[in-house]
N, C-alpha and C positions, 0 to 999 in steps of 0.2 A: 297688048300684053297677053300672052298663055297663062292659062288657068287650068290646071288638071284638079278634078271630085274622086277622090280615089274612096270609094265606099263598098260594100257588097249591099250593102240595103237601099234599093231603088229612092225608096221612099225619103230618106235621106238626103241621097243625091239630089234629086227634085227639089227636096227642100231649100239646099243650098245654092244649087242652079238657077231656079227661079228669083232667088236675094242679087245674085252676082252676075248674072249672064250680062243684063245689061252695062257691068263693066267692063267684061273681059269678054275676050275667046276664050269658050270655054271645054274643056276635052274630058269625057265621062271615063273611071277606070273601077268596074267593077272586081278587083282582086289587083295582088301584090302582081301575079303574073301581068294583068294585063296592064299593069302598070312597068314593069319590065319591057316589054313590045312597046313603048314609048319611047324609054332608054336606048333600046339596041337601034331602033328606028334613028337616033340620034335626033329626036326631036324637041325642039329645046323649048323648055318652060322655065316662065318667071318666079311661079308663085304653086307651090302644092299644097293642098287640104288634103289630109290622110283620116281616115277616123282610126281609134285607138285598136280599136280588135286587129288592126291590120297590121301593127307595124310595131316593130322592139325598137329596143335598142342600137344592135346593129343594123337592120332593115336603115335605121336612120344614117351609122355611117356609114354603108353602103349608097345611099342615096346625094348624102353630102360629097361624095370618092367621085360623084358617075358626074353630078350638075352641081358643083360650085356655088354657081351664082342663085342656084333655088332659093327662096322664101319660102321657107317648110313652115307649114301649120297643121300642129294635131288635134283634130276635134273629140274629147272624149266624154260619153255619157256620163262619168263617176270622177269628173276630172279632182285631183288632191296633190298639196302642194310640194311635196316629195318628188314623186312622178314629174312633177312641170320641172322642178328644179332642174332634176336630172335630164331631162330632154334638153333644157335651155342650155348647159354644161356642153350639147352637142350639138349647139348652134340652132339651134330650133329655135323660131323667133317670137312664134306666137301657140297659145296652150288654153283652150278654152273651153264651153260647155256643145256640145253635138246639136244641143237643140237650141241654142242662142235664140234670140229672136232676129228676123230678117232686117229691121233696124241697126242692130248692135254686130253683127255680122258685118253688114255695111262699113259701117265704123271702125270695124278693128282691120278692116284690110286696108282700108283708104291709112289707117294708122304705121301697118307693115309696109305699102307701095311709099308713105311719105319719109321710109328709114325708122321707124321705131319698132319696138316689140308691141304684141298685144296678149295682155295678163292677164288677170283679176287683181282687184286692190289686195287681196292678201297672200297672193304670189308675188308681188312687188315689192311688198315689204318684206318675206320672208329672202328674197333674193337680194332686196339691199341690207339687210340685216348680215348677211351671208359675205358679200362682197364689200362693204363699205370697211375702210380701214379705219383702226379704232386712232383719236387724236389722243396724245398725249400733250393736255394743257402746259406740261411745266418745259415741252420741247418747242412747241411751235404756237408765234404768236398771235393771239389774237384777230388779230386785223389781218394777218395772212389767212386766217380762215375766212374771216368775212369779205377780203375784197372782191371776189366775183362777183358779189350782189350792189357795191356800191352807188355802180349805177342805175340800178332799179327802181324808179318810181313803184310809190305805194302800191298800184294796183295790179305792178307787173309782180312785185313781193308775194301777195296773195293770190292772183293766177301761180304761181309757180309754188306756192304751199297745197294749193287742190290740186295741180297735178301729180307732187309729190305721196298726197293722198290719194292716189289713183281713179281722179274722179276725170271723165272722155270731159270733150269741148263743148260738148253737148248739157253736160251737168251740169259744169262751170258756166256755161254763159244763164242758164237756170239758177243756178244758185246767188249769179250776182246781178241778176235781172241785165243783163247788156245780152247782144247778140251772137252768136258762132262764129261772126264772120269778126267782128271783136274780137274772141278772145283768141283766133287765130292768128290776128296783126301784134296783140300783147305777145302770143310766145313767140312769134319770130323775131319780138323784139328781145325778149326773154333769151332765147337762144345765142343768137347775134351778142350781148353784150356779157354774157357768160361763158360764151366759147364752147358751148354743152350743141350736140348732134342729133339731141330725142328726149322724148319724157322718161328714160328709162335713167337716161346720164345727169337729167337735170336734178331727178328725185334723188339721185346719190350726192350730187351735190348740196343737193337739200339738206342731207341727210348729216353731210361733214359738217357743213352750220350749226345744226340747231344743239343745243336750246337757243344758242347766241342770237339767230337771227328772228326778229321781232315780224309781224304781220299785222297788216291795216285789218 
């Protein structure tokens, strides 16, 4: 998998190369041009980290025009939920802090390679808040909202309320004392029996439930 660091500050790039090399090929692009000589090259990448000083709004749909299938990530120093909203509106998938830690970096790509976004908890909420359609109680019943979950044992219930809470796999298996490698077989059971593609689609499903639906 291609990896483009699209940054002008070496020091950055480095930062983020050294977190990720070991996952990917990874291609350094100090400026919008030299990330352009990529394009024109017709050299195809999976996955782009841009940091924010570099790139608008059209820069991004120009970028979406030229590589389709790209996993755009913008890493921004002052990152605010506005700004993330509006990028995700343009298919940007993941919207975070520049200086993450090499941990959590890790994470949020292994997060975008597995098909989800990667947010902050209170980008999540403000974008399901944003997108979740409001239910009218007296149109649609009951049980039609809760059946996705019916098949949920308790624990897959509460794995899928921390996600909804925008807590990694990492936190959750912290939080409920079990393992990652646990709470990765709960959400693919979670997913699987929900008919939900990511933690982004699960948490709006979340989101249509509640208050209704209960957690162990």
């Amino acid at each position: 998998m291609n990896l483009i660091l699209c940054c002008s500050s070496a020091a950055l790039r480095e930062r983020w190369s050294t977190a990720l090399d070991p996952m990917f090929s990874t291609h350094q692009a100090a400026s919008l041009d030299d990330l352009r000589i990529f394009v024109r090259q017709q050299l195809s990448f999976d996955l782009l980290l841009i940091h924010r000083p570099l790139i608008d709004f059209s820069a991004v749909s120009y970028i979406k025009s030229r590589q389709p299938a790209c996993k755009l990530v913008i890493l921004s120093d002052r990152p605010n939920e506005t700004e993330g909203l509006a990028f995700l509106r343009l298919g940007v998938i993941g919207y975070a802090n520049s200086y993450t830690n090499a941990r959590r970096l890790q994470e949020g790509i292994r997060t975008i390679v597995n098909g989800s976004v990667w947010i902050s908890q209170n980008l999540m909420y403000a974008l399901i808040a944003q997108t979740a359609p409001s239910i009218d109680p007296t149109t649609e019943p009951e049980d039609a909202r809760l059946r996705p979950f019916d098949k949920l044992s308790d624990r897959e219930l509460q794995i899928a309320d921390l996600v909804a809470q925008g807590l990694s796999n990492s936190e959750i298996a912290i939080q409920l004392d079990i393992t990652e490698r646990t709470v990765k077989a709960h959400l693919g059971a979670v997913y699987a029996k929900t008919s939900t593609k990511g933690r982004l689609a699960l948490a709006l499903l979340m989101r249509q439930a509640a208050p209704h639906t209960s957690y162990a």
